[in-house]
C-alpha positions as CSV (number, residue, x, y, z in Angstrom):
1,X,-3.4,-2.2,8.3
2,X,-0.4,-3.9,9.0
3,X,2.2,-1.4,7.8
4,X,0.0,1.3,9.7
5,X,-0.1,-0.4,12.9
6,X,3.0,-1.2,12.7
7,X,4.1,2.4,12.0
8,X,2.7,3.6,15.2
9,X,4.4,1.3,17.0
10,X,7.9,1.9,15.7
11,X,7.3,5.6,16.1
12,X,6.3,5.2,19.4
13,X,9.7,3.2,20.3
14,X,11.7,5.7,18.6
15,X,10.9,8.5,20.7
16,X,10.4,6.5,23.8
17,X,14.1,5.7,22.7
18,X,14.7,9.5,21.9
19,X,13.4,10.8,24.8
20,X,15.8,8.8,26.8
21,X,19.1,9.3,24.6
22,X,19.1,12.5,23.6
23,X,19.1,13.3,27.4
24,X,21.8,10.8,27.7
25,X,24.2,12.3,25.3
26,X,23.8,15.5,26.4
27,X,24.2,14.2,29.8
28,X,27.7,12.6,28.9
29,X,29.4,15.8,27.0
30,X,28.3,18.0,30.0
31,X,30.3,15.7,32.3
32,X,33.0,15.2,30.2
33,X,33.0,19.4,29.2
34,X,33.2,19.6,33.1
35,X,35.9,17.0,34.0
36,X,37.9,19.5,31.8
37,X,36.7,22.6,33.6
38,X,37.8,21.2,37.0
39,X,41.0,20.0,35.8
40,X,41.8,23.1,34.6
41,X,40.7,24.8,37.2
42,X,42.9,22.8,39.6
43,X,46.2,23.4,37.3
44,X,45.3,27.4,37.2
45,X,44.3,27.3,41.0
46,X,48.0,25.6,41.6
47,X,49.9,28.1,39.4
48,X,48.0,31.1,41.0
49,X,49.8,30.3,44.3
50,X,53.1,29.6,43.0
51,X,52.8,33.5,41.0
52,X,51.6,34.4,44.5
53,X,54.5,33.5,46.4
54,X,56.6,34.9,43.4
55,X,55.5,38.0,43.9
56,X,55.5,38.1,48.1
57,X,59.5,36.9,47.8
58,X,60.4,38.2,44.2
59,X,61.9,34.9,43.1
60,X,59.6,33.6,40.1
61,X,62.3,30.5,38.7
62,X,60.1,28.4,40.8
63,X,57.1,29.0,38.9
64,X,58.9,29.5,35.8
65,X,60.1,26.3,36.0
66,X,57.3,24.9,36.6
67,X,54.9,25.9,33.7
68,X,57.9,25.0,31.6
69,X,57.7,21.1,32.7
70,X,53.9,21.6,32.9
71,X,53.9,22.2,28.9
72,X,56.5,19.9,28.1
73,X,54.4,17.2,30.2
74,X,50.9,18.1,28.5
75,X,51.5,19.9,25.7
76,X,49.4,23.2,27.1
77,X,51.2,26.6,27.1
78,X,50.8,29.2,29.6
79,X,51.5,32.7,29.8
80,X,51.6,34.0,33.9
81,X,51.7,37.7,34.0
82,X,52.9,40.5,37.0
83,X,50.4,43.4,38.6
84,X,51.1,45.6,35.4
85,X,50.5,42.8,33.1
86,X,54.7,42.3,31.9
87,X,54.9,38.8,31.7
88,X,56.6,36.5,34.3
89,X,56.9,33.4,32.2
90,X,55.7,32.4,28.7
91,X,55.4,29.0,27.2
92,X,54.5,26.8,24.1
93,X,54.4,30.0,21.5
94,X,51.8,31.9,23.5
95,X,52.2,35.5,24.1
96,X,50.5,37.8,26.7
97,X,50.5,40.5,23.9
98,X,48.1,38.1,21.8
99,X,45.0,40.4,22.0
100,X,42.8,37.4,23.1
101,X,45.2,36.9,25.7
102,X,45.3,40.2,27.0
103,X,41.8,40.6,27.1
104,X,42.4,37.6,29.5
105,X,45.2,39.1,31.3
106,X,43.2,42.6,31.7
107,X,40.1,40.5,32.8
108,X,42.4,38.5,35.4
109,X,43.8,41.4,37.2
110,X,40.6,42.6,37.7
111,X,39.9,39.9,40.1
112,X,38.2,37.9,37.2
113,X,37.8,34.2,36.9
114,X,37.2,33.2,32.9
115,X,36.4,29.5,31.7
116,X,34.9,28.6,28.0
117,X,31.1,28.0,28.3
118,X,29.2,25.8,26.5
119,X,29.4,22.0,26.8
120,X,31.8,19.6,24.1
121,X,30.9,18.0,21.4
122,X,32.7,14.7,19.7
123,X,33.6,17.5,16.6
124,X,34.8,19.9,18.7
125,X,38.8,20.7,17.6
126,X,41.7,23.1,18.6
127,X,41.3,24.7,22.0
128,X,40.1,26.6,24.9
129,X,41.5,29.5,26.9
130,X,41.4,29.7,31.2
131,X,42.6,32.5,33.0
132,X,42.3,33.1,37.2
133,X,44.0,36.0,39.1
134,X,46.6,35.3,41.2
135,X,46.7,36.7,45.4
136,X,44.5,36.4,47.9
137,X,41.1,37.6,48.6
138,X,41.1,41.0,46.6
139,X,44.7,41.3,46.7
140,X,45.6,40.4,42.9
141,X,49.6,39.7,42.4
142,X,49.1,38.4,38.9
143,X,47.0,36.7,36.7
144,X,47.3,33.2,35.0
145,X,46.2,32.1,31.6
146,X,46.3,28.5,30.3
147,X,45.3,27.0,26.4
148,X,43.6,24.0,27.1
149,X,43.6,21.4,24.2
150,X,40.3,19.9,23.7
151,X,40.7,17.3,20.9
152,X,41.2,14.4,24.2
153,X,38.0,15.5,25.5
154,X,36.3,15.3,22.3
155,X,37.3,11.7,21.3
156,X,36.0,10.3,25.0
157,X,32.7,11.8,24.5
158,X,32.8,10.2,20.8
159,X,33.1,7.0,22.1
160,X,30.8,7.7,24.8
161,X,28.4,8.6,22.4
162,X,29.0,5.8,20.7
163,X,28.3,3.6,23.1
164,X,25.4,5.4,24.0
165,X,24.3,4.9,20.3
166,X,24.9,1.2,20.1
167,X,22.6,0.4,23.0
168,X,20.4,3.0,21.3
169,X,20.1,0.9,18.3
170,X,20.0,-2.0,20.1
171,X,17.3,-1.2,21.8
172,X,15.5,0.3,18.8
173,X,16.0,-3.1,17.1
174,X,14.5,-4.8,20.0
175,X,11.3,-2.5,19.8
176,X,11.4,-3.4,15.6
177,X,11.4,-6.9,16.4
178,X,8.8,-6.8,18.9
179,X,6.4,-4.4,17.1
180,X,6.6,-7.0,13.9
181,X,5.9,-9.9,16.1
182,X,3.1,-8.2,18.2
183,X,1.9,-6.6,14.8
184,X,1.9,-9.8,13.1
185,X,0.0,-11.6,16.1
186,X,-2.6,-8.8,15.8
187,X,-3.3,-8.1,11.9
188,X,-2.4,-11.3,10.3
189,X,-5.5,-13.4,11.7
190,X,-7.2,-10.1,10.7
191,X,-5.8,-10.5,7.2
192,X,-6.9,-14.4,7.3
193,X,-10.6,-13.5,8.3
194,X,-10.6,-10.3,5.5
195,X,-9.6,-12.9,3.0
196,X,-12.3,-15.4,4.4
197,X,-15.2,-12.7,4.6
198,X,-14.1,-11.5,0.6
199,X,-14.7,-15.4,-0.2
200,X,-17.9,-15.8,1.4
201,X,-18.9,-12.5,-0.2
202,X,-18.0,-13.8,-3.8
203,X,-20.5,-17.0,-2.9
204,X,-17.4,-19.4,-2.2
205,X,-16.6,-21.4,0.7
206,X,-13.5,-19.8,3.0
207,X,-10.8,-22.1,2.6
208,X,-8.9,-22.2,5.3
209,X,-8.0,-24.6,8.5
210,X,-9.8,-25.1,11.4
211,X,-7.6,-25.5,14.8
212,X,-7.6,-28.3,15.7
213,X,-8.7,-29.8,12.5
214,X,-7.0,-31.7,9.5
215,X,-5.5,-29.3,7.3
216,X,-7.7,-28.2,3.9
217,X,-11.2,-28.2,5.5
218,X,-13.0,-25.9,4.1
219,X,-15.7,-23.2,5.5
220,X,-13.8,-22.3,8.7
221,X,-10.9,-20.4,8.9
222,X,-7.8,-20.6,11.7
223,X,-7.1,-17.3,13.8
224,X,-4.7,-17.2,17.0
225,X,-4.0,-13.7,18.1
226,X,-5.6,-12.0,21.6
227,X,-8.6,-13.6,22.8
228,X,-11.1,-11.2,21.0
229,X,-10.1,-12.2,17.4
230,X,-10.3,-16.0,18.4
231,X,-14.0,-15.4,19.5
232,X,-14.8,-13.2,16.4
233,X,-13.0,-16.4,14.8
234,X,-15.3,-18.5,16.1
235,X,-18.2,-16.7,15.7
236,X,-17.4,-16.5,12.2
237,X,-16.9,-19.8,11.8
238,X,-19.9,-21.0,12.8
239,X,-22.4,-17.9,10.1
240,X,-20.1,-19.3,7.1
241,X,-20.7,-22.8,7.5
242,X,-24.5,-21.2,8.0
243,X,-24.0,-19.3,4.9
244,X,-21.7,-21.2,2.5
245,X,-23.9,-23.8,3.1
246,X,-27.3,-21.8,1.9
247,X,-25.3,-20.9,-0.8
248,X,-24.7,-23.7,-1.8
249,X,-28.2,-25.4,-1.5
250,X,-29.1,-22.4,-3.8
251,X,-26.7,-22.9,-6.4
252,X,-27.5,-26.7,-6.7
253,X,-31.2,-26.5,-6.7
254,X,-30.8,-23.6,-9.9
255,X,-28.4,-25.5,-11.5
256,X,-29.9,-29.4,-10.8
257,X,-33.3,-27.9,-11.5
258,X,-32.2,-26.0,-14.5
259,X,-30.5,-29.3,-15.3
260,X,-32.9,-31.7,-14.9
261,X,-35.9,-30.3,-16.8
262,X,-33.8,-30.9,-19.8
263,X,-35.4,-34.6,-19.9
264,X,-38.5,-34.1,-19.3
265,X,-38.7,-31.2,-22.0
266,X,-36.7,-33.2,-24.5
267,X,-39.4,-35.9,-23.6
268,X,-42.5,-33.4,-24.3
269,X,-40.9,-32.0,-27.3
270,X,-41.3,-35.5,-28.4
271,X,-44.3,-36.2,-27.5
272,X,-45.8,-32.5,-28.9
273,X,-44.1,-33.6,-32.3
274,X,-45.4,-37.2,-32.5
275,X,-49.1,-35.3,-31.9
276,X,-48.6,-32.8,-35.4
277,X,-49.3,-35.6,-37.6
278,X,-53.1,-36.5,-35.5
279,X,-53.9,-32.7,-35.6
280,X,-56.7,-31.1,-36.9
281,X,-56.3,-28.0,-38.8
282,X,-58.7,-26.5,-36.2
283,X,-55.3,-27.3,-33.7
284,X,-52.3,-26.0,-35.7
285,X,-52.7,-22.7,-34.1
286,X,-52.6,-24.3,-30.9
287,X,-49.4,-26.8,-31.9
288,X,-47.6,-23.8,-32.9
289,X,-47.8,-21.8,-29.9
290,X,-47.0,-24.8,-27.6
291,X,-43.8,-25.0,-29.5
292,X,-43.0,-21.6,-29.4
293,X,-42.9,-21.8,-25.7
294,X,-40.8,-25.0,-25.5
295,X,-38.9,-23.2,-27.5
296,X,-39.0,-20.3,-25.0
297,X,-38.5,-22.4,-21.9
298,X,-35.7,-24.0,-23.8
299,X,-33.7,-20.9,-24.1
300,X,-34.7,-20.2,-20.1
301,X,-32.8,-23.2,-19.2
302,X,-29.9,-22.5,-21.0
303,X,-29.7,-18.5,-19.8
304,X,-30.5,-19.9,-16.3
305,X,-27.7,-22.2,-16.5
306,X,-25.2,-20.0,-17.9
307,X,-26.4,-17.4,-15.8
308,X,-25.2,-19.8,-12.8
309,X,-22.1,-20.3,-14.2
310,X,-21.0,-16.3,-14.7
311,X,-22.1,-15.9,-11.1
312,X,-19.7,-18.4,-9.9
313,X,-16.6,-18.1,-12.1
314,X,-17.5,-14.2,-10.9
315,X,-16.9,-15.2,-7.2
316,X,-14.0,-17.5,-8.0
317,X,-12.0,-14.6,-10.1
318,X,-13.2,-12.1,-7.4
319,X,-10.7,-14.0,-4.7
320,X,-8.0,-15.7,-7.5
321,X,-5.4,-14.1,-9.5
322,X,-5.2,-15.5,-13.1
323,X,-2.6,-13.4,-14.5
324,X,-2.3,-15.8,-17.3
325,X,-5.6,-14.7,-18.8
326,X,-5.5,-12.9,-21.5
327,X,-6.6,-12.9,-25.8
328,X,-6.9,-10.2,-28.6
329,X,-9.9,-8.3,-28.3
330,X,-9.8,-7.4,-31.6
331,X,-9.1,-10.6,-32.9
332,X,-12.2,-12.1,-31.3
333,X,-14.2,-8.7,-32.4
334,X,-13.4,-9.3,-36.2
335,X,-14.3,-13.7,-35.5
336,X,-17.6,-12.5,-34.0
337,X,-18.5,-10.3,-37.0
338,X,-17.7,-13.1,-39.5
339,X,-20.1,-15.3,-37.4
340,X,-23.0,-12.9,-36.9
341,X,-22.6,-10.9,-40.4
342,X,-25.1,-14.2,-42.0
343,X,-27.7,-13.7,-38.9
344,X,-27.7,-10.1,-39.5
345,X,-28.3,-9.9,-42.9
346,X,-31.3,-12.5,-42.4
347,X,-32.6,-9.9,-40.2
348,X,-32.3,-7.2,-42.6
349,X,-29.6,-5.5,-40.5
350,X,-26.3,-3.9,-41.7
351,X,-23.3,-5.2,-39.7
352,X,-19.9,-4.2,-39.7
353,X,-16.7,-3.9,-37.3
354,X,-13.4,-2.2,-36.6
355,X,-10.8,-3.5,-34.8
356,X,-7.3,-1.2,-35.0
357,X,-4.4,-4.0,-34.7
358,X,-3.8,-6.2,-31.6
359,X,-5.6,-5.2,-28.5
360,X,-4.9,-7.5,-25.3
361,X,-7.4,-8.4,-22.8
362,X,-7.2,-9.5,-19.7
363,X,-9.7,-12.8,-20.2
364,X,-10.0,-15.4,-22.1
365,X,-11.4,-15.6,-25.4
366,X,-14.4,-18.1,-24.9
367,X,-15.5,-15.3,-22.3
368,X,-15.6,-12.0,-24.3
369,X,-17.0,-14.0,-27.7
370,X,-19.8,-14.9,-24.8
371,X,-20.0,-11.3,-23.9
372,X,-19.9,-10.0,-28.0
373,X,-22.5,-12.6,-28.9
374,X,-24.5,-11.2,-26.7
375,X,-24.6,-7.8,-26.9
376,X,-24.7,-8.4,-30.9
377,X,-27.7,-10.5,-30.0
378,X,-29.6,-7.7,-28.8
379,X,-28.7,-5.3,-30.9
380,X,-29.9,-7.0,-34.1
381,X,-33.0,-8.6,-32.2
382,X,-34.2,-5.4,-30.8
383,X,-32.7,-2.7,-33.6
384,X,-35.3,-3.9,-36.2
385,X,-35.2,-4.1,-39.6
386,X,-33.0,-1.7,-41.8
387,X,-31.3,-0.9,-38.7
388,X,-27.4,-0.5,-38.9
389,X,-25.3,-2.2,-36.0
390,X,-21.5,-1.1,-35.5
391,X,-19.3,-3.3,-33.7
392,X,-16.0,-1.9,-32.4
393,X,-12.8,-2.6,-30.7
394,X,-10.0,-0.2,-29.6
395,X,-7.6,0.5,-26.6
396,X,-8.9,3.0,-24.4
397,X,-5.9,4.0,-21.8
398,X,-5.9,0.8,-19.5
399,X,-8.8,-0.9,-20.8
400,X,-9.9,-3.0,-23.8
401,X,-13.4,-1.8,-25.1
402,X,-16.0,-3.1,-27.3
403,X,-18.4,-1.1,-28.3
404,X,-21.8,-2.0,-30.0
405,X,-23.7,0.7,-31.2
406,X,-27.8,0.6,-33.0
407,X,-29.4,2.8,-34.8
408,X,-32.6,1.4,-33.8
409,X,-35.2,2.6,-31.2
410,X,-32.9,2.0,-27.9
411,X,-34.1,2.4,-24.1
412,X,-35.3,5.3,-22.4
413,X,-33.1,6.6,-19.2
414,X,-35.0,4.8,-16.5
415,X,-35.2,1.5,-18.4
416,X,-31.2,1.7,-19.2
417,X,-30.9,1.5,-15.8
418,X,-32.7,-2.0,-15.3
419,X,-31.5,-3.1,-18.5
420,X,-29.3,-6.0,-16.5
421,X,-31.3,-6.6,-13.8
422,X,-32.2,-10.6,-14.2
423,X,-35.4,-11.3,-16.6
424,X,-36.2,-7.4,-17.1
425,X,-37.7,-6.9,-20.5
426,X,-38.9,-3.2,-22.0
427,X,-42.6,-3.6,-22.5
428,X,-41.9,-2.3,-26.4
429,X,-40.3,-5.9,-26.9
430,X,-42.8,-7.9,-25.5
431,X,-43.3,-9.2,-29.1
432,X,-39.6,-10.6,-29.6
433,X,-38.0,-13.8,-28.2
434,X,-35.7,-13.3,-25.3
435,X,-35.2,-14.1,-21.1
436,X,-33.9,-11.0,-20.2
437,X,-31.2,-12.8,-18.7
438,X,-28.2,-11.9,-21.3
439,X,-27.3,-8.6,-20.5
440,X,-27.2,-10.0,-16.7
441,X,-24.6,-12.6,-17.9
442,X,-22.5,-10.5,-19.5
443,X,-22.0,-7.9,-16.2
444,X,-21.2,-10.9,-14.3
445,X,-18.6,-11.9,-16.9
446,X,-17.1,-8.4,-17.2
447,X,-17.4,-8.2,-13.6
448,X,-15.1,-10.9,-12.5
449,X,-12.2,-9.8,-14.7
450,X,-12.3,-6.5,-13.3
451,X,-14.2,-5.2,-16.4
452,X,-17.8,-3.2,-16.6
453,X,-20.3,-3.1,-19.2
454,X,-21.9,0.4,-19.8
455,X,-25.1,0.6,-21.3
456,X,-25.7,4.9,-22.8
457,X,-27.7,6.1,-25.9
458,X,-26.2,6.4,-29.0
459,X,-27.1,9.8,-31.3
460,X,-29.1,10.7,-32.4
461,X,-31.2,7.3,-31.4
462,X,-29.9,3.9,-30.8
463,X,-28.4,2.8,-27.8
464,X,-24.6,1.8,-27.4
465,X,-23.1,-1.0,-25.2
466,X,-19.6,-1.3,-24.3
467,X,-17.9,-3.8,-22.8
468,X,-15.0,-2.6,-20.9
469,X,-12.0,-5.3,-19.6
470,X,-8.7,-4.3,-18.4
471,X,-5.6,-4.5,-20.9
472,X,-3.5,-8.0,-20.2
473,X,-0.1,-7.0,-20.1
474,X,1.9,-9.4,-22.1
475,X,5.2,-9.5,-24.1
476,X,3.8,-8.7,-27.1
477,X,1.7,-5.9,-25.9
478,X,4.4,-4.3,-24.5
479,X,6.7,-4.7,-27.3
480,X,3.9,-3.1,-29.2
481,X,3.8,0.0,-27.2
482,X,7.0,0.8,-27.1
């Protein structure tokens, strides 16, 4: 927003500087074009009356003489001609039977004023011819042409252009250096309070300092600007201290409760054990199911708790950089094998992987073994016996995937697309043990790296799961590639 504001500011000030220039220069080589005109003008005007009184008392050595000091002097020759066109006196190399001078001469002694049109410009070079008749009224007793040099001209409108640029560009720097600073008094408390709102949308507290307050307080954020973004400030201030702190009353009471039921199930556990050896055989039955669902609520606590955890290291990454995260992907797919190939075969499932060389992922490793456990978890609970379970890891443009593909009975569309909402369960495996709360952990893993997980059926029945991060680009990875 920044860059775009300021944008329209600068081009703004650069044709509010154009518009007045441009007229400017144009302005100052049409004065200077007609300072030459005029002097011209003058020196033909003055040799028109000398040619006059040549030719009313037949002695032309005055004029003569004159346009010969007149060249010497400036540098300009000039041819003066007679009624018939013979000329009277030529000077510096110019000759009245040059055919643009006799056009001039012709032009002249028809009664006929000629000057160059068009304005200078600081490239313009060589020169320009002037002719006037000479006489009185329409009496014409010669004609006068003069080669004006223009290369003078052309250097004082160069360096009146250039002064007229340099104030340009100074002015052009002042409009710079006030659209940054009126830019940056504008967007960057909007860039403090986008930062602040992304934090409180990720479930963390804005970090940021309150005016007036010490520095590092947390849950407000500082904004000067115009007065409106100090009231939004405000106003802002006042729904995330509202909201971080619901947020956080929420977090503690999951994670204390989650937490502190430990005890009291470790304690009844216990308790349920020390009963087994008072039971009647009438109340096995009855002692097995209870610790079937300690063992249940066990597992509950745990998912809830790492549940709570995803969530929040989500919300963190979602607002931190950690560019130093990163592990092979297939590395960790071919551990994760070795340490579910025993579970699988208990379950009378047939597990194996492929991992093509090293694949680098942009998390750690503790977080996609989480995410692999899990989705191998599922597939060997829920693919059933004889099922066959592929795990998989490969390079997919940007990305590091892994794939984990069944055989087994997988999910119908409309329950693929609940499959990680938190504690959804198919009704076909209300028999097995489960929360419903891994799949949920796993998005919120993949999730705050960047990653997705993508739940479609596998053909021709099964269901596939992939697990998509983005590819950490380190040294070795790039060595690798190339």
């Amino acid at each position: 927003m920044r860059t775009r504001v300021q944008t329209v500011l600068l081009l703004f000030g650069v044709l509010a500087v154009a518009a007045f220039a441009v007229p400017l220069l144009l302005f100052t080589a049409s004065d200077r074009t007609q300072q030459l005109v005029l002097a011209r003008s003058s020196d033909l005007d003055r040799f028109a009356s000398l040619m006059d009184r040549a030719a009313a008392n037949g002695d032309t050595s005055a004029i003569a003489a004159e346009a010969r000091r007149y060249t010497q002097l400036y540098g300009e020759p000039l041819v003066v001609t007679d009624t018939r066109g013979h000329p009277v006196v030529q000077t510096g190399g110019m000759r009245a039977a040059d055919p643009a001078v006799a056009r001039l001469v012709d032009a002249a002694l028809r009664n006929q004023s000629t000057h160059p049109r068009g304005a200078l410009r600081p490239w313009s070079r060589g020169h320009r011819l002037f002719a006037t008749p000479a006489g009185t009224g329409t009496q014409v007793s010669g004609a006068v042409v003069l080669r004006a040099d223009v290369d003078a001209a052309a250097g004082d409108i160069a360096r009146r252009w250039a002064a007229v640029l340099a104030g340009t560009a100074l002015v052009a720097l002042a409009c710079t250096v006030l659209a940054r600073a009126a830019t940056r008094w504008v967007v960057s408390p909007l860039r403090r309070l986008d930062r602040a709102v992304g934090e409180l949308a990720a479930g963390l507290p804005p970090e940021h300092t309150l005016p007036g307050g010490p520095p590092g307080q947390r849950g407000s954020v500082s904004v000067g600007g115009p007065p409106e973004l100090r009231q939004l400030a405000t106003g802002f201030n006042r729904m995330a201290r509202t909201v971080t702190a619901a947020l956080e009353q929420q977090r503690r009471l999951v994670a204390d409760t989650s937490h502190q039921m430990r005890n009291p199930m470790a304690a009844l556990r216990l308790r349920v054990d020390a009963l087994q050896t008072h039971l009647r055989p009438t109340g096995e039955r009855t002692y097995a199911g209870v610790n079937t669902e300690l063992d249940r609520l066990e597992t509950l606590l745990d998912d809830i708790l790492a549940l709570a955890a995803a969530e929040h290291r989500a919300g963190e990454l979602a607002v931190t950089d950690d560019p130093g995260a990163h592990c092979d992907a297939a590395e960790v797919t071919l551990g994760r094998h070795r340490l579910w190939e025993p579970v699988a075969r208990r379950a009378a499932v047939r597990l194996t992987a492929e991992a093509a060389g090293p694949v680098p992922a942009a998390c750690t490793e503790r977080e996609l073994a989480q995410v692999t456990d899990i989705l191998l978890d599922n597939a060997i609970k829920y693919a059933g016996g004889g099922a066959r379970v592929r795990l998989r890891c490969a390079a997919e443009g940007r990305y590091a995937v892994v794939t984990v593909t069944d055989d087994g009975p997988g999910l119908r569309a409309e329950e693929i697309d609940r499959a990680a909402t938190r504690f959804w369960r198919s009704a076909r495996q209300a028999g097995t043990s489960g929360t419903g709360l891994g799949l949920a952990i796993a998005e919120q893993l993949l999730t705050g790296r960047g990653g997705r997980l993508e739940l479609v059926p596998a053909h021709p029945r099964g269901l596939r799961t992939r697990a998509i991060v983005p590819r950490a680009h380190t040294a070795g990875a790039e060595g690798g590639a190339r």
